[in-house]
NUFIDO-915737 format. One record per residue: y, x negated, z of N, C-alpha, C in turn; residue in one letter. Coordinates in steps of 0.02 Angstrom, whole numbers, plus 50000, padded with zeros to 5 digits. Atoms other than C-alpha are relative to their C-alpha. Example, Ala and Ser with C-alpha at 12.3 -4.5 7.8 and 13.67 -1.06 7.14 Angstrom:
# residues 2
499414995550000497754938550390500604995550000A;499415004249997499474931650357500555003950037S;
***
This chain:
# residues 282
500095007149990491484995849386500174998250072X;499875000749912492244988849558500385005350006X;499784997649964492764998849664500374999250063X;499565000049967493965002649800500814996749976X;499285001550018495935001149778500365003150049X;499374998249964497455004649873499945008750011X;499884995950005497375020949971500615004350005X;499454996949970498855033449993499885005250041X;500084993349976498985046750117500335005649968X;499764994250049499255062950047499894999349947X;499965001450075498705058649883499895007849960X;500134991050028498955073749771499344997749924X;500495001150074497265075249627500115006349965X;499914994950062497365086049473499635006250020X;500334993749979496975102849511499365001349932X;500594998450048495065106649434500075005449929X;499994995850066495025111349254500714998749971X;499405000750038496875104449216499734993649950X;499895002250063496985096049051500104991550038X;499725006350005497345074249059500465002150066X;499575000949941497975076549253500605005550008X;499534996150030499285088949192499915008650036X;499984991749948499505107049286500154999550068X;500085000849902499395112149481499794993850036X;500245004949931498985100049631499795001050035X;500344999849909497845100249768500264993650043X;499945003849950498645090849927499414994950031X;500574999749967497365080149995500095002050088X;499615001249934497255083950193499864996550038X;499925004349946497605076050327500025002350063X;500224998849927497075074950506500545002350052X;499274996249963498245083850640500424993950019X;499575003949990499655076450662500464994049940X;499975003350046499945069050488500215007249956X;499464994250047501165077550357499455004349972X;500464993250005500445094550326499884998849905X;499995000450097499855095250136500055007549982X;499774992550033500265106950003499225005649999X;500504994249992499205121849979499645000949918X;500505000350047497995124849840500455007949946X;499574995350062499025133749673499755001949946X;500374999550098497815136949513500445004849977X;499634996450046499305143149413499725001049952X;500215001550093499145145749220499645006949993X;500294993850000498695158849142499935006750029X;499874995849962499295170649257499655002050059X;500414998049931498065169749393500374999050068X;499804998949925498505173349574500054992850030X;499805004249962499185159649691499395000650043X;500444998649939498125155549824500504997750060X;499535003749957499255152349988499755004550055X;500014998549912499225155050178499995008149981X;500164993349987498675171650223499785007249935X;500074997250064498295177450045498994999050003X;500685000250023496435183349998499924995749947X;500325003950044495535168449939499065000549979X;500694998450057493785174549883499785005850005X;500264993850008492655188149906500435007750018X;499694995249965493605200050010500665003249939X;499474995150073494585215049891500784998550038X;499625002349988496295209449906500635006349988X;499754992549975497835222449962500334999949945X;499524997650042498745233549844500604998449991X;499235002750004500245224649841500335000049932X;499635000450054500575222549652500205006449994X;499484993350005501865234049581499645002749936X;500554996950055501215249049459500324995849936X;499875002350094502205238449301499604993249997X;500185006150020501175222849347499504999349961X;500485001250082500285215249175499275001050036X;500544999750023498675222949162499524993249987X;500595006450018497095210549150500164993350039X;499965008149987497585197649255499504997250065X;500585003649974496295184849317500014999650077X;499844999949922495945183849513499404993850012X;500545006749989495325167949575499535000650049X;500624998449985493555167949613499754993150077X;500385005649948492695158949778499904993549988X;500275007350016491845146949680500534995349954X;499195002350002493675142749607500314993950053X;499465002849947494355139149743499434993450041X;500465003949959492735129249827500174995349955X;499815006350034492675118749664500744995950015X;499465003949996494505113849683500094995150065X;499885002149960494385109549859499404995050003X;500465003050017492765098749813500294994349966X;499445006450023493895087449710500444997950024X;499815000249960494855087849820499924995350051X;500355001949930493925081549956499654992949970X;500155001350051493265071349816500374991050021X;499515003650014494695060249796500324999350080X;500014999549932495195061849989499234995850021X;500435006549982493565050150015499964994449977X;499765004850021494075038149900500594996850006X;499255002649971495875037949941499974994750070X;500065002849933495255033850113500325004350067X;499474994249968496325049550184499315000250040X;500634999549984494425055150244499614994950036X;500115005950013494015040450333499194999650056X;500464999149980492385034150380499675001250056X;500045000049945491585039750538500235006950029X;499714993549968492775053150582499775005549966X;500274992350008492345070750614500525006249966X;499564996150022493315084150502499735008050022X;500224994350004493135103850559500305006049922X;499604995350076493325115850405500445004650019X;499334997349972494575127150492500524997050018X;499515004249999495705112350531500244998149909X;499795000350056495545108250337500115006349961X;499784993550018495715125950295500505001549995X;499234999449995497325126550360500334996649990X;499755004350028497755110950309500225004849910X;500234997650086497315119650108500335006250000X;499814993749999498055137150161499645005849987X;500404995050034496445144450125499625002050072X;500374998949951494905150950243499474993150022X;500615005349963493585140250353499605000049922X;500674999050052492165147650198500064994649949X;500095005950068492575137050034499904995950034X;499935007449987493055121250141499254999850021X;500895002949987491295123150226499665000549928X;500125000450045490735127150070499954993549942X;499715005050023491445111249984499664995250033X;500275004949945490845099950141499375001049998X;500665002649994489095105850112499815000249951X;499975002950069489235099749923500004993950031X;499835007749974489795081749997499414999850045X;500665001449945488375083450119499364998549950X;500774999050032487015086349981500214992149976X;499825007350051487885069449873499994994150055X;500415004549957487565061150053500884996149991X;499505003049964489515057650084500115002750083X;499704997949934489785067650232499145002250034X;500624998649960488365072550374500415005550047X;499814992949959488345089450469500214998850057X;500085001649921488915088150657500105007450038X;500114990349972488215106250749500404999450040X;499414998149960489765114150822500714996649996X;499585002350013490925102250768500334999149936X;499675000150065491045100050585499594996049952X;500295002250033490725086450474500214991049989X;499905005649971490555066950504499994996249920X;499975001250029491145056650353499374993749992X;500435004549981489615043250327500344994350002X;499825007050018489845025550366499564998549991X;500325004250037489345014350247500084991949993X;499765005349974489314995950254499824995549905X;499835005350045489234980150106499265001449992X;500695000250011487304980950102499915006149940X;500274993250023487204998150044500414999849913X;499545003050066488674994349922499574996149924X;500325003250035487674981149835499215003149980X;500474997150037486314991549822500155003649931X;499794996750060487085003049723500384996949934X;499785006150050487924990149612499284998649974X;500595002950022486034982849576499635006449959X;500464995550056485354999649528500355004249949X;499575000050054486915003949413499954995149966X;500205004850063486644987849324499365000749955X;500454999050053484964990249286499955008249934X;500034993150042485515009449212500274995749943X;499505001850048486825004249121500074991949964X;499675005850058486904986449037499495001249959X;500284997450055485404989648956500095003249950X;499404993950075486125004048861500634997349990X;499395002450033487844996048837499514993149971X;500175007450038486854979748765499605003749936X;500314995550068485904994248649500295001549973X;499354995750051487495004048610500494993949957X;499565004150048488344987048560499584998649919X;500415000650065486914984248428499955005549954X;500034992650035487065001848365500465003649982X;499294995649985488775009648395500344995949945X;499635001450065489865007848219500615000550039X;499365003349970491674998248266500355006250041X;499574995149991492535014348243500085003950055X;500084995649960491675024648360500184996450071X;499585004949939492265009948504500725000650006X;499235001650016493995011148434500155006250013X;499824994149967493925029548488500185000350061X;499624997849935493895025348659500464994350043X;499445004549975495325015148667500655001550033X;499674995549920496425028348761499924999650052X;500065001249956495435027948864499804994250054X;499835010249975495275008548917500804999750037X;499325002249980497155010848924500215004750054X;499674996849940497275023449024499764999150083X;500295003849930496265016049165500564992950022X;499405006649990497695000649159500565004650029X;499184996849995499205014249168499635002950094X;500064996849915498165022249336499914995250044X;499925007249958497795005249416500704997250008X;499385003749959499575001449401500315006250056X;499474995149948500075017249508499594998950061X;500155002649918499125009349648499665005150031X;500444995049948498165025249698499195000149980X;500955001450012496155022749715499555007449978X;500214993350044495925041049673500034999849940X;499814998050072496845041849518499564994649940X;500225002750025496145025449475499165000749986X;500534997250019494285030549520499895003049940X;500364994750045494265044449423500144997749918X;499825002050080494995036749251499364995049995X;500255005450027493825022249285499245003349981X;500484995750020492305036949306500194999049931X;499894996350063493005042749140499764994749932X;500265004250059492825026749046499324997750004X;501135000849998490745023849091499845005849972X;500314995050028490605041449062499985001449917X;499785000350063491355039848875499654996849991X;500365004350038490335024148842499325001949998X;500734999250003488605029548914499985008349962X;500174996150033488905045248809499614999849950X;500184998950035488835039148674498934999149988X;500625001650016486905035848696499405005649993X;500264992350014486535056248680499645000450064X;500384999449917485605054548856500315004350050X;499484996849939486515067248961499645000250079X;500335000849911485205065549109500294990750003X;499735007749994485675045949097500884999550036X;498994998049975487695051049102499945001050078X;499924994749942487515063849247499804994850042X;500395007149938486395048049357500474994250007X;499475006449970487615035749335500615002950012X;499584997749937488905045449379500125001550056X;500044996349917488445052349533499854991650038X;499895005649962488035032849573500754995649998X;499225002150008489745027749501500575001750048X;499404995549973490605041549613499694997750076X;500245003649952489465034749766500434992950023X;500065005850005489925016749732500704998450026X;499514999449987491585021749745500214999850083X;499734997549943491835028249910500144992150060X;499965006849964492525015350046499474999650075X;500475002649953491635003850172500315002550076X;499544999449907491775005950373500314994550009X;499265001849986493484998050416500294997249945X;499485003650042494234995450252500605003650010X;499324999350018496045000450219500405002449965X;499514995250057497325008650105500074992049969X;499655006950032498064988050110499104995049971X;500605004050022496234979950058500164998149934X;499805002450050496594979349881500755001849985X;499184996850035498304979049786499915000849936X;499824998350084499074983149611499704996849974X;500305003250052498594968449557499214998249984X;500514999450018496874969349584499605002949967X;499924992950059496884986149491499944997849943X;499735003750065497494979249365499394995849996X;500385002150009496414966249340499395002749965X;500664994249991494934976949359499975004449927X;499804995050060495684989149219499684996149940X;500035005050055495924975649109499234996549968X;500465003050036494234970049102499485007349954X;500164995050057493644988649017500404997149944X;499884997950081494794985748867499724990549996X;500535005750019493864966448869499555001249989X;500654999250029492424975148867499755004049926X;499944995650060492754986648740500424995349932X;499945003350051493554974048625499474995649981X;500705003550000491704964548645499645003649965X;500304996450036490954978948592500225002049927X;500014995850055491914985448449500064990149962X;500015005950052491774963948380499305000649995X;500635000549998489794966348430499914993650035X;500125006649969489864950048513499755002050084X;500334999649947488434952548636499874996150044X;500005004849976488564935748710500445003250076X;499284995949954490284943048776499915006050048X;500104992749969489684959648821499404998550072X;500364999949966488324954248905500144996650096X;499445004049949489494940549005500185005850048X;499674995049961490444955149057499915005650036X;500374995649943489444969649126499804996250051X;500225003549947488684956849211500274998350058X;499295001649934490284948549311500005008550029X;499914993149974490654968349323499685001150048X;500374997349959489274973749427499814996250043X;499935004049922489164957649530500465001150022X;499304998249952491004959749587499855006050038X;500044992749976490424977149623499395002250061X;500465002649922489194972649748500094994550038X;
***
C-alpha cells in the first residue's frame, strides 16, 4: 500500500530462507566511512560461516577441517550467498542506506559483507534487471533516481491489478478464509511500530501477497509484487526523518480495516478503501 517509512542506517534484514524474521542477519552496508556492518552468517544446520577471507563460492575451499569433523555437512553455494546479499541490498534501498543517485562499487560492498567483489556484482546485476540500480563502466553501480511522477504511475497501474481482484475475492472468499490472514494484518502494525521501512516493507509485501493469493493466479501475485517492491523504493531527496511511527502505524492499521471489510463482505467499505490506499500511494 503506501510506501516509504522511517529509514535506519545499518538496518539488519532476515537472513534469506529464515523462518518469520527469526535466524542469522545480513548487515545492510554502508558507504565508507559509516559503521562497518556485520558480515553475512547462514548458520543452521551446520553449514559453513561465510566471513572475511573465507571461501565464499565456487573456489574448493582449504583443508582446514579436522579428520573428526561431522561428515555431510552443507557448504554454502554462490547462489546462497548472492541471494542473501540481494535481500540484502533489497532492504538497503528501501531503508534508504542505498541512497538515490549515488554510485556503489561491489568491492567496497564486498568488504563491507566480508565476502568477494563476484556475488555483490552478481546481486547488483539482479537490481539492475528490476531497474533499481543502473550500471556505471568502471565504476560500479548508480542507484536510480526516481521522482513523484513515476511513483504515481506505479500506484495507478497497481490499482488497476489489484482492486479488481480484491472487489472479486470479497464476493467469493468465505469469512474464514479472511480470518486466516489476520496474523498477518497484525503483524504489519507490530513492524510499523519498530519504525524501520525495511522491516515494515516487507510485512506490508507479505500482506498483498496473502490476499492476491488467494485468487490462484500466481502470474498475477509475482506482477504485483515486483510493482509493490518498485513502489516501495524511495524518491530523490527523501529521508530516513520523512515519515514517522506514526505514520506506520496508521498505514498498518488500515490492512486490518481492510481485512475486517472483507471478511463482513461490505464492498461499499472495501471498495472505499483500496481506493484511499492507492491514492495515498501515488
Amino acid at each position: 500500500m503506501k510506501q516509504g517509512a522511517q529509514g535506519s542506517a545499518g538496518a539488519e534484514v532476515p537472513r534469506a530462507g529464515a523462518p518469520g524474521g527469526q535466524g542469522g542477519q545480513v548487515r545492510v552496508p554502508q558507504q565508507p566511512g559509516v559503521a562497518d556492518a556485520g558480515r553475512v552468517r547462514p548458520g543452521g544446520g551446520g553449514a559453513s560461516e561465510v566471513v572475511r577471507g573465507e571461501h565464499t563460492h565456487s573456489e574448493p575451499a582449504a583443508p582446514s577441517a579436522p579428520p573428526s569433523a561431522p561428515r555431510g555437512r552443507s557448504v554454502v553455494q554462490r547462489s546462497s550467498v548472492r541471494g542473501q546479499i540481494v535481500d540484502a541490498l533489497r532492504a538497503a534501498l528501501v531503508a534508504g542506506d542505498l541512497r538515490p543517485g549515488e554510485v556503489y562499487s561491489a568491492p567496497v560492498l564486498g568488504e563491507r559483507f566480508g565476502v568477494s567483489a563476484t556475488p555483490v556484482r552478481e546481486a547488483m546485476q539482479q537490481l539492475a534487471i528490476e531497474g533499481a540500480v543502473e550500471v556505471v563502466p568502471n565504476r560500479g553501480f548508480r542507484v536510480v533516481e526516481r521522482g513523484a511522477r513515476e511513483l504515481a504511475e506505479l500506484a495507478e497501474v497497481r490499482a488497476l491489478i489489484e482492486v479488481p481482484v480484491m472487489l472479486r475475492l470479497a464476493r467469493t472468499v468465505p469469512a474464514e478464509r479472511w480470518a486466516e490472514l489476520r496474523p498477518l494484518a497484525e503483524a504489519t502494525v507490530r513492524a510499523a511500530s519498530s519504525g524501520c521501512r525495511a522491516t515494515y516493507a516487507e510485512s506490508d509485501r507479505g500482506f498483498h501477497r496473502a490476499v492476491l493469493s488467494l485468487s490462484g493466479n500466481q502470474q498475477l501475485v509475482q506482477i504485483a509484487e515486483d510493482l509493490h517492491r518498485r513502489a516501495q523504493w524511495p524518491l530523490v531527496g527523501s529521508g530516513p526523518g520523512m515519515r514517522g511511527r506514526a505514520d506506520l502505524v496508521a498505514d498498518a492499521h488500515e490492512h486490518t480495516a481492510l481485512l475486517d471489510a472483507l471478511i463482513a463482505r461490505d464492498l461499499d467499505v472495501v471498495r472505499a478503501l483500496v481506493g484511499e490506499h492507492f491514492a495515498g500511494a501515488g
